[in-house]
N, C-alpha and C positions, 0 to 999 in steps of 0.2 A: 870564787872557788868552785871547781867544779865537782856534781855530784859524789864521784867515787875519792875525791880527796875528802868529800864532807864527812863521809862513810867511813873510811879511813881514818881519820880525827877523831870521829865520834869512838870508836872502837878501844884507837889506843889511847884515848882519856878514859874509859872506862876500868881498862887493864890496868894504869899505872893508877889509878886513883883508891875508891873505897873495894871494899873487901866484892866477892865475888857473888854474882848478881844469886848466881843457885844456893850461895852459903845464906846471903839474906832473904831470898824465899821461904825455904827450910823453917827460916827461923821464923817467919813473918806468917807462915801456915802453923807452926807450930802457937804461936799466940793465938792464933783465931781459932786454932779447932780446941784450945782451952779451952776459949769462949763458950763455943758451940758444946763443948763435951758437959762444961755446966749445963747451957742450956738442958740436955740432952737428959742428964741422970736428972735435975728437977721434974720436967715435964712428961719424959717417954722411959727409962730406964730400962736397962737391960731386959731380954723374954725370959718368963719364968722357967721354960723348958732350956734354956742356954745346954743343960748339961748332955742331954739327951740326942740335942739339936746337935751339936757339935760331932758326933759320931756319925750322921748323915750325908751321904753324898754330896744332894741337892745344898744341903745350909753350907756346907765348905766351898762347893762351886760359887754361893752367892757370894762369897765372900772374897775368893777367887777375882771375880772377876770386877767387885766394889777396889779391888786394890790393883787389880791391873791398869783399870780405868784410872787411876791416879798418879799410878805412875808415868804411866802413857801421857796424862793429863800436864804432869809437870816437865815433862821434858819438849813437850807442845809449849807451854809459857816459854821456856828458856828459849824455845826458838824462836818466836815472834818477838821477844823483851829485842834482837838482834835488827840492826837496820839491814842486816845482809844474812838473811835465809839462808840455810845449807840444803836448799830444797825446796820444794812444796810443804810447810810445814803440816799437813794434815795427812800427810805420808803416814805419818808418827801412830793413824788411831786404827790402822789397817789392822794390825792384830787383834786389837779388840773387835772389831769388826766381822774377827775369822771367828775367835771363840763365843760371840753373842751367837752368830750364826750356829757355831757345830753346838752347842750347849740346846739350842730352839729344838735342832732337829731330833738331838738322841731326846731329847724331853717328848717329839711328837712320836718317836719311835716306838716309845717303850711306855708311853699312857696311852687308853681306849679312846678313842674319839669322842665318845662320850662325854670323858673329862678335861675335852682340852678348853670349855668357855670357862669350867666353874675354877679349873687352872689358873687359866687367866685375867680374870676379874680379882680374884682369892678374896681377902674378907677384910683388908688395909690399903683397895686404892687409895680413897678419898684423904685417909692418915698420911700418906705416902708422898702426895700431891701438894700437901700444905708444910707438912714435915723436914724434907730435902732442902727445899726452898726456905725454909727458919733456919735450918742448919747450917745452913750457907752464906748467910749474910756477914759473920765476923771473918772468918777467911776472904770473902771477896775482900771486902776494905782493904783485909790485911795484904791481901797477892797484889791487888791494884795499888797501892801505895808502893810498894817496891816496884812493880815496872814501870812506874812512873821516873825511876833513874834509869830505869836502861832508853832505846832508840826505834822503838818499834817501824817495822818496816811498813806496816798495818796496825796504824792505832786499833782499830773497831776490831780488827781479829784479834791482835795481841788481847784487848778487854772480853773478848769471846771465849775466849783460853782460858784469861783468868776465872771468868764464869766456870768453864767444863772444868777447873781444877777444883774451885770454891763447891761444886754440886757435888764430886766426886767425894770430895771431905766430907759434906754434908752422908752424903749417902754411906759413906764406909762407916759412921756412927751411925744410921737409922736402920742399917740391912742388922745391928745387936737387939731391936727392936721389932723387927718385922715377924709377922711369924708366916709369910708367904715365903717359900723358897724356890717354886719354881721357877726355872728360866724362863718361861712362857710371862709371870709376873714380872721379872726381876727385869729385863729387858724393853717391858713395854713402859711400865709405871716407870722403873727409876728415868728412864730417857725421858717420858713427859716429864716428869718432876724438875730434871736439868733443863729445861729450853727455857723458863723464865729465867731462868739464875744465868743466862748462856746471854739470852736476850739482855737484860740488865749490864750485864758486865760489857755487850759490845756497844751497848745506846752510853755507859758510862766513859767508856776506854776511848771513843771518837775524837771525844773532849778533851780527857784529862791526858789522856795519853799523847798526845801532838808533841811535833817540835819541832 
């Protein structure tokens, strides 16, 4: 059989078969960030100032962009779960890309130079670093278990995807915890925090994801 029949095949068995690969993601994030949201209210729980925070530019940007990342994040998985890309699938993370950028610059714009290390350190890397990466671990299982039915075109990206979706979940529960809001923080730390969780999911996906 040749390649684009295999491709082919592979597609319309997935179509006429079980339910549809984004319906069981959904659900298969929605189980793991259960997980994770237990973890989450045990160990870190909401910031005390939530009420305050919430009326702030910066904490709604961070927040902003912990769910754009996700979105972005899951429609990146559905593309790689695919033996045939409609694309470049990292096309997909351009816009985050544009608002990580415009959010850096109005943040160097509008604070003194002075304050852009103690900005950027804030006073939750280290939290931040170990935090993302705990949050993350029930989702991966959960996203990598479901692309393990689809046809990855790129097993290690497809498992890389699953990573940046699994960090993303982690981090839209850790950013109710944080009490750094700058984009100067939110950009540098949560991206560290995601490359293990990114890493793990592609050294996982190589394997499991094959076919």
């Amino acid at each position: 059989m040749k390649t684009e029949q295999l491709v082919e095949a592979l597609v319309a068995d997935r179509a006429a078969g079980r339910r549809p690969i984004s319906m069981a993601l959904a659900a298969a994030l929605a189980l793991g960030g259960a997980v994770s949201l237990v973890l989450f209210l045990v160990d870190l729980g909401v910031r005390a100032d939530i009420g305050p925070a919430l009326a702030t530019w910066r904490f709604d940007l961070k927040i902003a962009m912990v769910l754009v990342a996700f979105s972005l994040a899951f429609a990146l998985c559905l593309d790689c779960a695919r033996p045939d890309p409609s694309g470049p699938p990292m096309r997909r993370l351009l816009p985050l890309a544009a608002l990580a950028i415009l959010a850096v610059v109005v943040e160097l714009a509008i604070v003194p130079g002075t304050s852009w290390g103690a900005r950027l350190v804030g006073s939750n890397s280290l939290i931040c670093l170990s935090a993302i990466p705990l949050l993350s671990i029930a989702p991966l299982a959960a996203v990598l278990a479901i692309l393990k039915r689809g046809a990855p075109a790129s097993p290690a990206l497809a498992g890389a995807a699953a990573g940046l979706l699994a960090a993303t979940s982690g981090a839209t529960l850790y950013a109710f915890h944080c009490f750094d809001d700058s984009p100067l923080f939110v950009v540098t730390w949560y991206s560290l925090a995601a490359i293990p969780v990114i890493a793990a999911g592609a050294l996982v996906g190589r394997r499991l994801l094959r076919w």
